[in-house]
Phi, psi and omega in degrees: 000156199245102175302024179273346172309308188304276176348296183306301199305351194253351168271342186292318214279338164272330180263008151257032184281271294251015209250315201315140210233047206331289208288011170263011169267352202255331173270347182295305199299342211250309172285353187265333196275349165294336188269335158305311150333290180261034182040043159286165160300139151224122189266109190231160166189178129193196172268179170049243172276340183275336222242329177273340188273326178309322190308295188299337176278302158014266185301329207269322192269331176288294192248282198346309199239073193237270188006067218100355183278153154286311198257173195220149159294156172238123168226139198195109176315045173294051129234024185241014107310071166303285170335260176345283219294319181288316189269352182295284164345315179267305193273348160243319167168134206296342180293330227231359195289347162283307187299305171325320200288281213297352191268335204266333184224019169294125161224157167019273191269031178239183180216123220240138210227097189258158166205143207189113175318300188281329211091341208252356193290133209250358141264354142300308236262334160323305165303310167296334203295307194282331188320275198317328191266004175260007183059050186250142211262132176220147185249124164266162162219122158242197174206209173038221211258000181108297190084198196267343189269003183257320200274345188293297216283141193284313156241137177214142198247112191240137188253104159331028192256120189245078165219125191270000184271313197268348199263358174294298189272344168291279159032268179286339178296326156299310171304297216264357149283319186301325181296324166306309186257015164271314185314291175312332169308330218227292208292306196082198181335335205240084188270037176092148186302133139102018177261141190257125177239015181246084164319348219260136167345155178207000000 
């Protein structure tokens, strides 16, 4: 086989870190650690590769950047209740397996967090919708042209990219810089069990 493919996507994927809007990542990273501050919910979802990556920052805020703290993030996948998601989804509408979710348990002081490739997946944009009208703090991560979840969302961070593989992975790349810089922020030196902050071959 022939590695130019490898090559191209992995020179596209670099130069479309320049896309990456810091400074609305910097305000996203400023609401999660407030809302930890006030020992709120942070509420994530989306569908597909947007739905594995809510999983994985979940878990990267439930231990990574937890791991020596007293107080803990409360982070939290509502899309890893497959029953629920399954029982919404059949009995009222496949549209609707987030918002339903954020009514049993959202309140004020948390911040619900949609990422949706298009912008447009209409049960993230539902779920931001029911937020924004309970006065809950909401966030987007897109790609492509943004969609209805970058005008909805209080913040939003749209990566202008129309590949949905790399805007996937810019994505989680946005996460795993914030989670660096709230540890460091909370932790300092002891930046949680298993984090490396040293890149360089070794």
């Amino acid at each position: 086989m022939n590695h130019n493919a490898i090559s191209k996507y992995l020179n596209a994927s670099q130069a479309a870190v320049d896309y990456i809007p810091v400074d609305k990542v910097h305000q996203l990273a400023t609401a999660m650690l407030r809302t930890y501050e006030k020992k709120g919910n942070i509420f994530i979802m989306g569908n597909g590769g947007s739905g594995a990556t809510a999983s994985h920052v979940a878990g990267d805020f439930v231990k990574g950047a937890s791991f020596g703290l007293e107080k803990r993030f409360k982070c939290i996948c509502i899309n890893d209740n497959l029953p629920a998601l399954m029982a919404i989804a059949n009995d009222i509408s496949y549209e609707a397996i987030f918002e339903e979710q954020l009514k049993n348990f959202a309140s004020k002081d948390d911040l619900v967090i949609g990422l949706s490739g298009s912008g447009n997946s209409a049960n993230v944009v539902n779920a931001l919708v029911w937020a924004k009208s309970q006065k809950i703090l909401t966030a987007a991560l897109t790609g492509y042209k943004g969609g209805k979840c970058a005008e909805i969302a209080d913040i939003s961070v749209h990566i202008p990219i129309s590949d949905m593989e790399i805007v996937e992975d810019l994505h989680l790349m946005v996460f795993h810089s914030i989670k660096r810089m709230i540890t460091l922020e909370l932790l300092g030196d002891n930046p949680g069990m298993g984090a490396v902050y040293d890149a360089r071959i070794r």
